[in-house]
N, C-alpha and C positions, 0 to 999 in steps of 0.2 A: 547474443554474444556470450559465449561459453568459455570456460577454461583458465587456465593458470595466467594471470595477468589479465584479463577480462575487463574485472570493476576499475584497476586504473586506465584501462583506454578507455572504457566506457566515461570515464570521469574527463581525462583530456580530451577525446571529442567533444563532450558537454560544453567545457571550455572554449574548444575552437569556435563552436558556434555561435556559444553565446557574444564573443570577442567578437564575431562575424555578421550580429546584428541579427541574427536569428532566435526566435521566442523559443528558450528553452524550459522545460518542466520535468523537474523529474517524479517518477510514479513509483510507491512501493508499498507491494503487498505486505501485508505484516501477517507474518505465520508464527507456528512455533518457533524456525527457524531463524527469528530475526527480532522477536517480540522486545529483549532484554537490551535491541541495539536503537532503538528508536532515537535518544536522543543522541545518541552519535551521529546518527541520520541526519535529523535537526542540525546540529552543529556543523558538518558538514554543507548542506544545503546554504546554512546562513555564510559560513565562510565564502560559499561561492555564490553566493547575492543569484542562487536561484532557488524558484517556488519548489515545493514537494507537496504532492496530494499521497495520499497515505489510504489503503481500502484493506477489508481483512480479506484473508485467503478464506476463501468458501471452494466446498464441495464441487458448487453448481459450475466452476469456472471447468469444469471437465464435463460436462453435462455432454450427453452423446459420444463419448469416445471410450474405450477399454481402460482410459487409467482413472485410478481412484484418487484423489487428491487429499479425503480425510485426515492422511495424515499428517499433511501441513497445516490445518485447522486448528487453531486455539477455542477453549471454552470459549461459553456466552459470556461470563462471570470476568473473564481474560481478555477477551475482546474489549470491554468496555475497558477496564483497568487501562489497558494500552493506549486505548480511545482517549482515556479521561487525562493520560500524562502528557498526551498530543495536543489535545486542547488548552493545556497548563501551558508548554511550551510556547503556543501559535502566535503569543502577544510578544513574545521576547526572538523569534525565530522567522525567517524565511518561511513560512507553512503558507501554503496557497490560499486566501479566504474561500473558493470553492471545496477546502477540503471537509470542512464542516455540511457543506449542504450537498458534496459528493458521497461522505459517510453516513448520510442518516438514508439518502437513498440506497444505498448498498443495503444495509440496513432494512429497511423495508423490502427490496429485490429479494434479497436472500430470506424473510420468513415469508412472502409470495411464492417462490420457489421451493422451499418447504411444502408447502402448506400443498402446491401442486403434485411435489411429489408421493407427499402423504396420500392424496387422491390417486393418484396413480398403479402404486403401492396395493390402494385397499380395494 
């Protein structure tokens, strides 16, 4: 879902469903583009008594395809930073307890994926 008004239907659909007895979850990458907004996220989430798992933006999510994705990639250094205000959060917020054992995989995936493509690479 794209476009001007997007994130609030995307947020009242959440709504409907969850009101509808259906298990909602919301998912957000965190890039450059979003890094500074996390605990509004959080806040959100919590206001709407639903979970959020939280994964950074990696390269490798364009793996096989013509676009490059780097540029929504935050440092290693910023990663963690974002990581570590999420985990600060997690006790006072809506944050999904799989988001901790969903990040450290991600985490792992992505220096595996590295490490493949560095082999590839050389």
């Amino acid at each position: 879902m794209r476009g001007r008004g997007s994130f609030d239907r995307a947020l009242a659909g959440a709504d409907t469903a969850k009101h509808g007895g259906v298990p909602v979850e919301f998912c957000c990458t965190v890039g450059r583009h979003n890094a500074r907004s996390i605990e509004a996220l959080i806040d959100l989430a919590e206001t709407m008594k639903i979970p959020i798992v939280f994964q950074p933006a990696l390269n490798s999510l364009f793996l096989d395809t013509v676009r490059d994705g780097s540029s929504w990639q935050l440092e290693s250094h910023t990663i963690r930073q974002a990581f570590a205000r999420i985990g600060r959060s997690s006790s006072e917020a809506a944050v999904s307890s799989a988001m901790r054992g969903r990040a450290s995989n991600t985490f792992a995936r992505s220096r595996t994926t590295r490490a493949l493509h560095a082999r590839r690479a050389g």
